[in-house]
DRENTI-648908 format. One record per residue (C-alpha): residue number from 1; residue in one letter; x, y, z. Coordinates in steps of 0.001 Angstrom, whole numbers. Example, Ala and Ser with C-alpha at 12.3 -4.5 7.8 and 13.67 -1.06 7.14 Angstrom:
2
{mardo:1 | fipa:A | X:12300 | Y:-4500 | Z:7800}
{mardo:2 | fipa:S | X:13670 | Y:-1060 | Z:7140}
***
This chain:
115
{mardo:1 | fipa:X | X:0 | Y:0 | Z:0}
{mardo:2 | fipa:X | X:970 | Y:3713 | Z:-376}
{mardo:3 | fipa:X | X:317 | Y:6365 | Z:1834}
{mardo:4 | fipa:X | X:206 | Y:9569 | Z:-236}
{mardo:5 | fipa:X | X:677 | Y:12387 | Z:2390}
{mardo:6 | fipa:X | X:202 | Y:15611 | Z:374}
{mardo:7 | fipa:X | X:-3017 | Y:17065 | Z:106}
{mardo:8 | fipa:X | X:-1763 | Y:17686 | Z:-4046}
{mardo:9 | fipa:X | X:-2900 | Y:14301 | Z:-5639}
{mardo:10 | fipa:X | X:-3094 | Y:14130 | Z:-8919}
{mardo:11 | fipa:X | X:-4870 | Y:11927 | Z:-11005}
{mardo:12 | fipa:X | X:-4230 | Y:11333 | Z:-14980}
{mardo:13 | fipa:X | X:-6073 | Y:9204 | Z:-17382}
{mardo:14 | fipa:X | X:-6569 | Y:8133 | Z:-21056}
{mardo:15 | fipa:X | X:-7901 | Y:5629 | Z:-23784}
{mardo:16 | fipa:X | X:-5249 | Y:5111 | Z:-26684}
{mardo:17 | fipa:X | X:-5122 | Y:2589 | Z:-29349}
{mardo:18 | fipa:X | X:-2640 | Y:923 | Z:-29194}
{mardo:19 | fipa:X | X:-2341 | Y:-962 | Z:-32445}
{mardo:20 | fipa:X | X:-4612 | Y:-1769 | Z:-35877}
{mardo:21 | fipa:X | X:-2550 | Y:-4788 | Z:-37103}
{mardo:22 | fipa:X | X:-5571 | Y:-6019 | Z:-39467}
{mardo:23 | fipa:X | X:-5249 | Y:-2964 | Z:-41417}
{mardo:24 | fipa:X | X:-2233 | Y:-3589 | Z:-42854}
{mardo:25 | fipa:X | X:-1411 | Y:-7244 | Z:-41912}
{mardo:26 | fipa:X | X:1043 | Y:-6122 | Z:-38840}
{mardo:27 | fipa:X | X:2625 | Y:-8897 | Z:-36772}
{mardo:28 | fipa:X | X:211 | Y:-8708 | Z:-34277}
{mardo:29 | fipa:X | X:-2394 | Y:-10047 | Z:-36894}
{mardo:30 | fipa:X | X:115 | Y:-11800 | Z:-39283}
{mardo:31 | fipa:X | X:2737 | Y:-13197 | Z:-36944}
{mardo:32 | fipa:X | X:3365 | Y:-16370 | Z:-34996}
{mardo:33 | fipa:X | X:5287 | Y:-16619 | Z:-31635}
{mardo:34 | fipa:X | X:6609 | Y:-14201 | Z:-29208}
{mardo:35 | fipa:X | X:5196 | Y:-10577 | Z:-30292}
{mardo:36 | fipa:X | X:5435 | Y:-7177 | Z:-28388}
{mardo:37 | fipa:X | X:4133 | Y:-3518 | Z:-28891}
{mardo:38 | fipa:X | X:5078 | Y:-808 | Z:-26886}
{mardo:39 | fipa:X | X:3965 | Y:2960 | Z:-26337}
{mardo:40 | fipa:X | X:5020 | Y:5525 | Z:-25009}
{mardo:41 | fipa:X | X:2721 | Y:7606 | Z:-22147}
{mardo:42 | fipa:X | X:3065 | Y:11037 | Z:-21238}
{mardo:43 | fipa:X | X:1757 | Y:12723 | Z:-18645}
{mardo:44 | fipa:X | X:-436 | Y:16056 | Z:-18490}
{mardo:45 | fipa:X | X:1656 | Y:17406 | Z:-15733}
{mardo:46 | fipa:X | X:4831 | Y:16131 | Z:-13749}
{mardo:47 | fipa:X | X:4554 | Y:14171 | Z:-10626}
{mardo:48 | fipa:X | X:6067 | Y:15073 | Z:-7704}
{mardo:49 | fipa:X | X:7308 | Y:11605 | Z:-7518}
{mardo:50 | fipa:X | X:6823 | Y:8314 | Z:-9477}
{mardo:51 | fipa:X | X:3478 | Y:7632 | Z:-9678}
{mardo:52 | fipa:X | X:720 | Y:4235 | Z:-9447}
{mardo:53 | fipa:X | X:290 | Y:3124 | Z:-12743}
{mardo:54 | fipa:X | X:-3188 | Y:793 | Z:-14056}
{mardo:55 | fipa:X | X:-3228 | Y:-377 | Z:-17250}
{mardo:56 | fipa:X | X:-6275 | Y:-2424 | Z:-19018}
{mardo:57 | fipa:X | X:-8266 | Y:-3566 | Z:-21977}
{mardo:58 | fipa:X | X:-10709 | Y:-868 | Z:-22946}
{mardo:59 | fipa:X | X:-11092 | Y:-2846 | Z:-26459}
{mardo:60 | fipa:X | X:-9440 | Y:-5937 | Z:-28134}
{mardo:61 | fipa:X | X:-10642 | Y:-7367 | Z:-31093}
{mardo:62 | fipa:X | X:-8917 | Y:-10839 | Z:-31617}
{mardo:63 | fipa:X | X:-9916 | Y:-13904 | Z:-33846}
{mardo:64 | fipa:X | X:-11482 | Y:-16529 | Z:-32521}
{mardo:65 | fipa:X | X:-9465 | Y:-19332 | Z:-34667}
{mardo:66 | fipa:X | X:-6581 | Y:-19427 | Z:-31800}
{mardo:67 | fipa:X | X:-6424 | Y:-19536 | Z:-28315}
{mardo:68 | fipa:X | X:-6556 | Y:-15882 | Z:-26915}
{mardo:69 | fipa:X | X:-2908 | Y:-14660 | Z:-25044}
{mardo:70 | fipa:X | X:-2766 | Y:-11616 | Z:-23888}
{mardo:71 | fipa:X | X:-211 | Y:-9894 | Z:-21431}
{mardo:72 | fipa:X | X:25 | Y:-6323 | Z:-21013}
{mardo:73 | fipa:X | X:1470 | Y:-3664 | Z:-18272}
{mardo:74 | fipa:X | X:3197 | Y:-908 | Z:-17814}
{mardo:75 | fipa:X | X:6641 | Y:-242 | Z:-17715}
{mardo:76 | fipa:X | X:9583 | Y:2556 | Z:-17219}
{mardo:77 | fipa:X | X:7260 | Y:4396 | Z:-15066}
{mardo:78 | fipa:X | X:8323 | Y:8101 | Z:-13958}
{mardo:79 | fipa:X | X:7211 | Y:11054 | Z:-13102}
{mardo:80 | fipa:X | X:6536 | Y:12192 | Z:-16754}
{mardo:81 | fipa:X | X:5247 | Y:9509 | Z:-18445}
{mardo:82 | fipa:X | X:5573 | Y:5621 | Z:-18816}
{mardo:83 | fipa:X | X:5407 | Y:2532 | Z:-21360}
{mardo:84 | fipa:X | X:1924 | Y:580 | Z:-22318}
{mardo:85 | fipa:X | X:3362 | Y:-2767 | Z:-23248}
{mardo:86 | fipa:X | X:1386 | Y:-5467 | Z:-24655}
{mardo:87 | fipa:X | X:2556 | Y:-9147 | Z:-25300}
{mardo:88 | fipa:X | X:862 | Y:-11986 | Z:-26976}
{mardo:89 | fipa:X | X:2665 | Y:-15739 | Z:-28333}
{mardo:90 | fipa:X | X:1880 | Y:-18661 | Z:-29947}
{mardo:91 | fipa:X | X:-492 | Y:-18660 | Z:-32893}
{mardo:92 | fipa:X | X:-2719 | Y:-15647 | Z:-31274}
{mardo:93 | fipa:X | X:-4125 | Y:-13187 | Z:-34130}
{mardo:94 | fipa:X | X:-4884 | Y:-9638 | Z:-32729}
{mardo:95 | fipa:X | X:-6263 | Y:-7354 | Z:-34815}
{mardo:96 | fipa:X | X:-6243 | Y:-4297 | Z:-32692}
{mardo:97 | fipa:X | X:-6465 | Y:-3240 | Z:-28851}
{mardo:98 | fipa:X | X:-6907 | Y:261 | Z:-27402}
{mardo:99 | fipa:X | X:-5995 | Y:-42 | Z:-23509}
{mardo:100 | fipa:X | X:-7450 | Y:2399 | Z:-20403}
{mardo:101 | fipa:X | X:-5098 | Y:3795 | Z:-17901}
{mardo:102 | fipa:X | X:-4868 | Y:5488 | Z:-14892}
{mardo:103 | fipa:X | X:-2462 | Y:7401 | Z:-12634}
{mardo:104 | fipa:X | X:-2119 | Y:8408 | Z:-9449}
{mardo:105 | fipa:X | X:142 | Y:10273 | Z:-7446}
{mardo:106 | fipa:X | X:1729 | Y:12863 | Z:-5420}
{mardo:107 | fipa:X | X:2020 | Y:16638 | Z:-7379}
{mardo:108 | fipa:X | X:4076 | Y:19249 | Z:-6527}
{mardo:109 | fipa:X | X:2354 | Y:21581 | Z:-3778}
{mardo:110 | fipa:X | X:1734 | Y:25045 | Z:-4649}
{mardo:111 | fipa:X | X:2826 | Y:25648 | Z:-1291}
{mardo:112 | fipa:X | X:6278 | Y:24171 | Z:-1834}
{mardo:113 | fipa:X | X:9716 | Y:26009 | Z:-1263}
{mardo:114 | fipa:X | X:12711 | Y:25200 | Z:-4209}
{mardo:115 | fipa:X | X:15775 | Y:25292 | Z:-1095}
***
């Protein structure tokens, strides 16, 4: 658990897509095996420190000829931004996914002194 102290929380979200691999037969669609996309996340404003980071599946469309393997998190987080990272193997055919997130954390008080 965290304890976030400061009364300055701040709390960021979005909805992205991630990746339309149908439209132009990407390896996410195409491919077999290990396959990874990554994004990167910035911020609105800068956190005060590193912040809590949720990532999820807003939307996936995926064929229904495989078995359905999905991994995806977030990664490099910081106080400006972070990585969406989404992971799929085996004979898995994605088409596209746009993924929800959320953060949370600590922002610099108004009332703070640069010393």
């Amino acid at each position: 658990m965290r304890r976030i102290e400061n009364n300055a929380v701040g709390i960021d979200q979005g909805d992205l897509v991630l990746f339309s691999d149908f439209e132009d037969d990407g390896a996410m669609w195409t491919g077999e095996g290990p396959r990874l996309t990554r994004k990167r996340v910035n911020f609105g404003e800068l956190y005060a420190d590193t912040p809590l980071v949720h990532v999820s599946l807003s939307m996936w469309d995926i064929s229904n000829s495989a078995n359905s393997r999905v991994d995806i998190t977030s990664e490099n987080v910081a106080r400006d931004g972070f990585d969406v990272v989404f992971r799929t193997w085996g004979d898995t055919q994605v088409a596209r996914v746009r993924v929800a997130w959320m953060a949370i954390g600590t922002l610099r008080s108004e009332d703070a002194w640069d010393i």
